[in-house]
ChimeraX commands (.cxc) that place a marker at each C-alpha (Angstrom):
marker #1 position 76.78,109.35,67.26 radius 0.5
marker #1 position 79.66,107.19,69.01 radius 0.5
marker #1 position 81.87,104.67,67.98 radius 0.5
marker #1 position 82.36,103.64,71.41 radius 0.5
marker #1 position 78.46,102.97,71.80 radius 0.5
marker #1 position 79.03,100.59,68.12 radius 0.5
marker #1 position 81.48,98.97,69.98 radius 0.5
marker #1 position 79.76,98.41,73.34 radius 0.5
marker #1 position 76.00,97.51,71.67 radius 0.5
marker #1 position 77.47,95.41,69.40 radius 0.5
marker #1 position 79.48,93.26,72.36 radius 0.5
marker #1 position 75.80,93.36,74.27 radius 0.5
marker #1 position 73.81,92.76,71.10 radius 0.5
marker #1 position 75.94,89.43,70.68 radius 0.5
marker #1 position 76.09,88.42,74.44 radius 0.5
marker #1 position 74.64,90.15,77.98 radius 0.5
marker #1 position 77.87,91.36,79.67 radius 0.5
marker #1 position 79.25,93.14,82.24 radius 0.5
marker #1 position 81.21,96.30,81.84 radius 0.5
marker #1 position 84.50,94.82,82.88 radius 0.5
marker #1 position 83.69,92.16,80.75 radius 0.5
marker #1 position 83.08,94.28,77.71 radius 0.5
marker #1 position 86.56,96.07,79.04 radius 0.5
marker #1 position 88.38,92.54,79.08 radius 0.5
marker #1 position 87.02,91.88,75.45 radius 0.5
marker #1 position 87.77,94.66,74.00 radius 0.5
marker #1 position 91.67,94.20,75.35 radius 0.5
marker #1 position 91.32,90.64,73.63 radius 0.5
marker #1 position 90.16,91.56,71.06 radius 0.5
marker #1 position 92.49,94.78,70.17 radius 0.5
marker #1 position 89.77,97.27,69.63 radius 0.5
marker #1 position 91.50,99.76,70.95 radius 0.5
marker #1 position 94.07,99.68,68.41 radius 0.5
marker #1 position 91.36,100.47,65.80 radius 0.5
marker #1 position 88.70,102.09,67.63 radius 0.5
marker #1 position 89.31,104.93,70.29 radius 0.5
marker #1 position 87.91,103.08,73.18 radius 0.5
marker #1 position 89.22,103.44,76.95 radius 0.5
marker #1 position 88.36,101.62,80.25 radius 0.5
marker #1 position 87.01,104.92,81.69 radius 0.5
marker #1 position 84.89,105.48,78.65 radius 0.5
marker #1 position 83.35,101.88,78.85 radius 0.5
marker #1 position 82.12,102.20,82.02 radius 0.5
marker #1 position 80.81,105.91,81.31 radius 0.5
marker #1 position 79.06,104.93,78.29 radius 0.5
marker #1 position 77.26,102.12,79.91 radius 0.5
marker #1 position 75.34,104.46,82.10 radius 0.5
marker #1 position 74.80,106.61,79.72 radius 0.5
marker #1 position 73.45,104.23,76.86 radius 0.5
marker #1 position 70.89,102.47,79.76 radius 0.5
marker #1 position 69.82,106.24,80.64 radius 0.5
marker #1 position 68.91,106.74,77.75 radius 0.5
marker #1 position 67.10,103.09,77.03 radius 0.5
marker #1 position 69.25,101.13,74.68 radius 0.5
marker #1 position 70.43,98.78,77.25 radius 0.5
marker #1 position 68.90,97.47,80.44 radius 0.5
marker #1 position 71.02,95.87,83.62 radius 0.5
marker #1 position 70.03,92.93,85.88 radius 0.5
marker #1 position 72.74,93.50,89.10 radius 0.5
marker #1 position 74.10,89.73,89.92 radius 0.5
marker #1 position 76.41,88.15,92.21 radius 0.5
marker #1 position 78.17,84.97,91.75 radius 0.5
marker #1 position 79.70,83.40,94.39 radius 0.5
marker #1 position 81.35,85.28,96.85 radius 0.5
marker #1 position 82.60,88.01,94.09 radius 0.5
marker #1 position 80.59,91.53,94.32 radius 0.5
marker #1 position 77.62,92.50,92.81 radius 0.5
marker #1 position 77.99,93.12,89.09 radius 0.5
marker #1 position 75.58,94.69,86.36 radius 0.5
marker #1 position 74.87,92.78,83.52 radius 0.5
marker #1 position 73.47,94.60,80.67 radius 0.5
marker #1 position 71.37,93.40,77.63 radius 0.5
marker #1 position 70.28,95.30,74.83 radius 0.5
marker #1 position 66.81,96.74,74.48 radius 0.5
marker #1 position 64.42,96.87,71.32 radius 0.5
marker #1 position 65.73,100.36,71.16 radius 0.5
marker #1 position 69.24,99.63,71.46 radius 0.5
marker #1 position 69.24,97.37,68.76 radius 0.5
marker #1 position 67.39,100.15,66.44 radius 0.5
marker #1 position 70.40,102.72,67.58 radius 0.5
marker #1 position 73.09,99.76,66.84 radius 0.5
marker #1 position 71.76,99.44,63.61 radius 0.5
marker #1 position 71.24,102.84,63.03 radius 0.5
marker #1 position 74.83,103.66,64.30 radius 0.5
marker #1 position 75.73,100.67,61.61 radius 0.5
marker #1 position 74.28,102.64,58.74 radius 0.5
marker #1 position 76.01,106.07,59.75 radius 0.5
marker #1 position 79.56,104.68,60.13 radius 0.5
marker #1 position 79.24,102.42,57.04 radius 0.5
marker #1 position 78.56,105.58,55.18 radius 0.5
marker #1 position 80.88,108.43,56.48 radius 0.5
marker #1 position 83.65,109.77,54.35 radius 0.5
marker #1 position 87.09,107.24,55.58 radius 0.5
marker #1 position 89.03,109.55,57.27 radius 0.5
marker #1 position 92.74,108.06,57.63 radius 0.5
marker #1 position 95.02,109.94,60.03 radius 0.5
marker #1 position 98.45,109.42,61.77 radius 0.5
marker #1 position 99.44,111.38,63.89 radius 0.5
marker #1 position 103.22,111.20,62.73 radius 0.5
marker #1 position 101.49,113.30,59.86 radius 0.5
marker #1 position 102.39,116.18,62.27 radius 0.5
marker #1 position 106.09,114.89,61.99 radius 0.5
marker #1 position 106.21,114.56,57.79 radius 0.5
marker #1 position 104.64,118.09,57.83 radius 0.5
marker #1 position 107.34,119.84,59.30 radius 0.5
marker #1 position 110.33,117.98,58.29 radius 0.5
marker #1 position 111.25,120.82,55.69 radius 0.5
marker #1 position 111.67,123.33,59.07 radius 0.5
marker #1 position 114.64,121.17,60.55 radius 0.5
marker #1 position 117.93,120.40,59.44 radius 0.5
marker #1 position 117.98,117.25,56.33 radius 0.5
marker #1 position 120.22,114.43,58.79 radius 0.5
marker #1 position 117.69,115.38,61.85 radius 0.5
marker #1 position 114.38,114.76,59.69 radius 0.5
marker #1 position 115.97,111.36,58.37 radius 0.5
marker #1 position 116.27,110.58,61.72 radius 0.5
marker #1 position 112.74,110.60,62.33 radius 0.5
marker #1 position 111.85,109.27,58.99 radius 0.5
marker #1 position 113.81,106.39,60.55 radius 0.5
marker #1 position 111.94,106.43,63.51 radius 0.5
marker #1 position 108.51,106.30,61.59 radius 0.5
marker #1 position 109.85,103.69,59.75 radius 0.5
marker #1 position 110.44,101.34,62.76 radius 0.5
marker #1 position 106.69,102.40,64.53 radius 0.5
marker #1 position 105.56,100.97,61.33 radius 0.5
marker #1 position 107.86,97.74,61.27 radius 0.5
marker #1 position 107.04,97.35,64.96 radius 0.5
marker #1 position 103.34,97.75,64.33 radius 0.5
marker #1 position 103.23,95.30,61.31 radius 0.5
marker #1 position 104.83,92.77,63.66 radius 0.5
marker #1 position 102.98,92.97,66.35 radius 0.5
marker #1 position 99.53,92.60,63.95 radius 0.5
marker #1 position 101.34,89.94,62.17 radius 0.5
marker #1 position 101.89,87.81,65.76 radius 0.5
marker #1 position 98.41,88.32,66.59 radius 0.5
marker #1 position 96.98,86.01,63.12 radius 0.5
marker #1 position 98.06,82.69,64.33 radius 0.5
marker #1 position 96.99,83.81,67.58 radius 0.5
marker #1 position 93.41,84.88,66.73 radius 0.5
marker #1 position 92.95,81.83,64.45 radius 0.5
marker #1 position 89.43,80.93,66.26 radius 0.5
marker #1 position 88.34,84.37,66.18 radius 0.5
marker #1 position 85.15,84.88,63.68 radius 0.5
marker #1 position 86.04,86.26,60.09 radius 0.5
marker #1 position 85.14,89.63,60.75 radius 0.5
marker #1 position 87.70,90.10,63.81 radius 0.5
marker #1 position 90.82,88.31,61.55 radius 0.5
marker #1 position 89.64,90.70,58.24 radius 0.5
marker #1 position 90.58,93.40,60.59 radius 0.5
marker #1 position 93.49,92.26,61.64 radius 0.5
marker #1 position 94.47,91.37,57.43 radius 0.5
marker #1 position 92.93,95.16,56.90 radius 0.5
marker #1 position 95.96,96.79,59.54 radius 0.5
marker #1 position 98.59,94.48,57.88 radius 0.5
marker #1 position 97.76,95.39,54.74 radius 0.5
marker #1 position 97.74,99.38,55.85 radius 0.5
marker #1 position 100.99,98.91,57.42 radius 0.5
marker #1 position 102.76,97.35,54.08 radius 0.5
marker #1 position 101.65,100.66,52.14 radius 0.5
marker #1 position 102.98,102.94,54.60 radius 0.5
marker #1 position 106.20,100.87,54.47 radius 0.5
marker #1 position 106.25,101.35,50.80 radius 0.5
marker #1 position 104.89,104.72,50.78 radius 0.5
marker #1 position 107.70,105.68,53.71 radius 0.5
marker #1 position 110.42,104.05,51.40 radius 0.5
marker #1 position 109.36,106.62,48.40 radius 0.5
marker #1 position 109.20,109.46,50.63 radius 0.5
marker #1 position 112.07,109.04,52.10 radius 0.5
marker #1 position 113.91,108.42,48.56 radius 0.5
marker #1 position 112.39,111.37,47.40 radius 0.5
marker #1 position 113.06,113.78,50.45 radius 0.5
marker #1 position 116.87,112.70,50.49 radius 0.5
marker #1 position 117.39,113.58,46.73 radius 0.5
marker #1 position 116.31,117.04,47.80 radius 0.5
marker #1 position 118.46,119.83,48.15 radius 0.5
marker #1 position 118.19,122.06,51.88 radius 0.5
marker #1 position 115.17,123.84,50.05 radius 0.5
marker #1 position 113.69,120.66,50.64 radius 0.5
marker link #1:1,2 radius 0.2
marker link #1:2,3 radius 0.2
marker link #1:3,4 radius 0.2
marker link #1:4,5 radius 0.2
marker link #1:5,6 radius 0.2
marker link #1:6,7 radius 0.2
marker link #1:7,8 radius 0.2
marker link #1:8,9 radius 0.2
marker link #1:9,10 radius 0.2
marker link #1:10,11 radius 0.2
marker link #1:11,12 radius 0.2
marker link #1:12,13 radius 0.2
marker link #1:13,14 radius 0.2
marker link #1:14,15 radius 0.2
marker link #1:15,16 radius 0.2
marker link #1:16,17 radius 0.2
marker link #1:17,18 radius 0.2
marker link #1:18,19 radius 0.2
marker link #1:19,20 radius 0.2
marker link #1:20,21 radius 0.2
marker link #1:21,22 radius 0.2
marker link #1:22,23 radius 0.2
marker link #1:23,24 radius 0.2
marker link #1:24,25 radius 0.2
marker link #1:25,26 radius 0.2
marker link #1:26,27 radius 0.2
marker link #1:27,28 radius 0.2
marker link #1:28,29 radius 0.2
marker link #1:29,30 radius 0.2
marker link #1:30,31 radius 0.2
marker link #1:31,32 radius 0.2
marker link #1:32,33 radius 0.2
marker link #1:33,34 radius 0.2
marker link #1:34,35 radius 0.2
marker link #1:35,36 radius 0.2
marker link #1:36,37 radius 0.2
marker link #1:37,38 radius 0.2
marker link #1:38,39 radius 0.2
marker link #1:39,40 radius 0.2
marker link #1:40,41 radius 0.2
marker link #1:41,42 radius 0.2
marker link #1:42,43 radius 0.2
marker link #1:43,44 radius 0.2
marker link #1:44,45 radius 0.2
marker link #1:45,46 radius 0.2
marker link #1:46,47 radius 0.2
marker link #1:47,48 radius 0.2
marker link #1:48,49 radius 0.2
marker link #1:49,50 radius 0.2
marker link #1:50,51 radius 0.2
marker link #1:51,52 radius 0.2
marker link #1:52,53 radius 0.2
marker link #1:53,54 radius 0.2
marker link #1:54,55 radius 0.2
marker link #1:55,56 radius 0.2
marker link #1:56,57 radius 0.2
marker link #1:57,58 radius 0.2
marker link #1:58,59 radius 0.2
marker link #1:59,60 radius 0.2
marker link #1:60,61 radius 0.2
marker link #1:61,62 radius 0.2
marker link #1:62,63 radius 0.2
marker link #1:63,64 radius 0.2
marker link #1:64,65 radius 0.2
marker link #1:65,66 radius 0.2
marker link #1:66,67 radius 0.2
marker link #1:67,68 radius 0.2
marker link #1:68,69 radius 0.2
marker link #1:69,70 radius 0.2
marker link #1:70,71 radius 0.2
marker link #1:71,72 radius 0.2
marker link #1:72,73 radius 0.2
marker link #1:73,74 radius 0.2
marker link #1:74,75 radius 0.2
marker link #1:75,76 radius 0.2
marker link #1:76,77 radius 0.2
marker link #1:77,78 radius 0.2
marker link #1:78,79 radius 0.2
marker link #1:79,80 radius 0.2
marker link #1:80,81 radius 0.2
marker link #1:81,82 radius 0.2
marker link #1:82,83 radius 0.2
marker link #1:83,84 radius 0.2
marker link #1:84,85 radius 0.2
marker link #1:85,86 radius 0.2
marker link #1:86,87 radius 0.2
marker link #1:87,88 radius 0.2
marker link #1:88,89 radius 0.2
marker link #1:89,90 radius 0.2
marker link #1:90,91 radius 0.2
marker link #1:91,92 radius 0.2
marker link #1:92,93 radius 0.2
marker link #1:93,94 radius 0.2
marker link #1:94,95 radius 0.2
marker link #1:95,96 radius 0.2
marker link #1:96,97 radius 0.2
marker link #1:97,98 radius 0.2
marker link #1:98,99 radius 0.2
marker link #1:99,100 radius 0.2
marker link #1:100,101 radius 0.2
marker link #1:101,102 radius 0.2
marker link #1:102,103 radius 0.2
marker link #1:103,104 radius 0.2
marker link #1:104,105 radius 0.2
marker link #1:105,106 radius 0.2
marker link #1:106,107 radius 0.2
marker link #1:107,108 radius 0.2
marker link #1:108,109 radius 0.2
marker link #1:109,110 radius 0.2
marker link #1:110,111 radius 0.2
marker link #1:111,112 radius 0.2
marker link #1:112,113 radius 0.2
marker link #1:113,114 radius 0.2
marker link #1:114,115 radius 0.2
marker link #1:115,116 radius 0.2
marker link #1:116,117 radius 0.2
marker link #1:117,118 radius 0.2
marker link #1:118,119 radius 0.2
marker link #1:119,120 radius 0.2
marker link #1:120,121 radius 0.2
marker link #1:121,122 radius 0.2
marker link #1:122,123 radius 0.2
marker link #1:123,124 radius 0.2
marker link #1:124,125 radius 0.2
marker link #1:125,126 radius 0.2
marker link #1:126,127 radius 0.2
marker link #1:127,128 radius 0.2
marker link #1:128,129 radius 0.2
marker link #1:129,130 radius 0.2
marker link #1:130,131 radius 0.2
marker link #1:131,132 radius 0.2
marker link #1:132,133 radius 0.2
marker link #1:133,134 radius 0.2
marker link #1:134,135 radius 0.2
marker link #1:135,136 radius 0.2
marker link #1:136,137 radius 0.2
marker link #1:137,138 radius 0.2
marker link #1:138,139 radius 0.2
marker link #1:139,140 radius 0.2
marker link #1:140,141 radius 0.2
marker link #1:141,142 radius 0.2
marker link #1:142,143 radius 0.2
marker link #1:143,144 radius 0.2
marker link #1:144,145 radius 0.2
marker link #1:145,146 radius 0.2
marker link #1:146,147 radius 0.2
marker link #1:147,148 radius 0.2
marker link #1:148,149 radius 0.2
marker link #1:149,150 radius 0.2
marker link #1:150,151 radius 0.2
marker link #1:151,152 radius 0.2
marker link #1:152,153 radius 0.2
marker link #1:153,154 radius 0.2
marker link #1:154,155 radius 0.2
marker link #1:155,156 radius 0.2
marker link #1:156,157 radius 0.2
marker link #1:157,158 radius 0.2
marker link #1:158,159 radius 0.2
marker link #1:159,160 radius 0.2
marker link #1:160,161 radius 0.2
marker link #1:161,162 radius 0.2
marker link #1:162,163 radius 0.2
marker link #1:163,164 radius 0.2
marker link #1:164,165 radius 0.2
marker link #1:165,166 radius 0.2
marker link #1:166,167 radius 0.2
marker link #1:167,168 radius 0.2
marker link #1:168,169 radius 0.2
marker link #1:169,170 radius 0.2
marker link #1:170,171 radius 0.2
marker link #1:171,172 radius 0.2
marker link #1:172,173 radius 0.2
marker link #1:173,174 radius 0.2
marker link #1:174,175 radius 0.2
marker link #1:175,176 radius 0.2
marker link #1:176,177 radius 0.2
marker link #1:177,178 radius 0.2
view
């Protein structure tokens, strides 16, 4: 089960939309910060999801624009959706980074070079907390559940910065056995 489909029923379960619509909100809204969600995989899904019944599409034109497919969510779509609910809201958290593949193999390179890029996580993490921390006042209007998100990542982003501070204490009072 997807994600992506969570993503895209729950935008349609809210509101009939287009898939460059859905595409546009999910840029506003940041999902694809915390959710792996593309463009390509919006429009794929889509398809796929009214294939296999969970949405339905009424084909519209307004004004002089082209035609565009507008897709609401079936009875069955909103039993998936709340199925998909269920599963995700009851997996194991999983919490990766992928500069995990850095800290990993910072004992096989010389002591000033893995600082370095200590250093360098250091300042993905700075520059991530400060772009989630322009984006509060920003979202203000947003509904609760969108700005506990964006409180969730800032608060994830603090620990790393303390977690990356003892780490890095730690790994520079080692000798080169590291």
């Amino acid at each position: 089960m997807s994600t992506v489909d969570l993503v895209l029923l729950g935008m349609i379960y809210e509101q009939p939309c287009s898939a460059y619509e859905m595409q546009k909100n999910i840029e506003y809204r940041n999902l694809s910060k915390w959710v792996k969600v593309s463009s390509p995989s919006i429009y794929k899904k889509v398809i796929q999801l009214e294939k296999k019944g969970y949405l339905t599409s009424d084909t519209i034109r307004e004004g002089k624009m082209p035609e565009k497919a507008v897709y609401s969510i079936t009875s069955a779509g909103k039993d998936y959706f709340l199925s998909l609910m269920k599963e995700n809201a009851t997996r194991t958290i999983s919490v990766m980074f992928d500069f995990n593949a850095v800290v990993a193999n910072l004992n096989k390179i010389p002591k000033e070079q893995a600082l370095e890029l200590l250093a360098d996580i250091r300042t993905g993490i700075i520059g991530s907390k400060s772009y989630m921390e322009k984006m509060v006042p920003q979202r203000k209007h947003i509904p609760l559940v969108g700005q506990t998100i964006i409180s969730q990542q800032v608060q994830v982003l603090e620990a790393l910065l303390s977690w990356i501070d003892s780490f890095e204490h730690e790994f520079n009072g080692l000798g080169e056995g590291k």
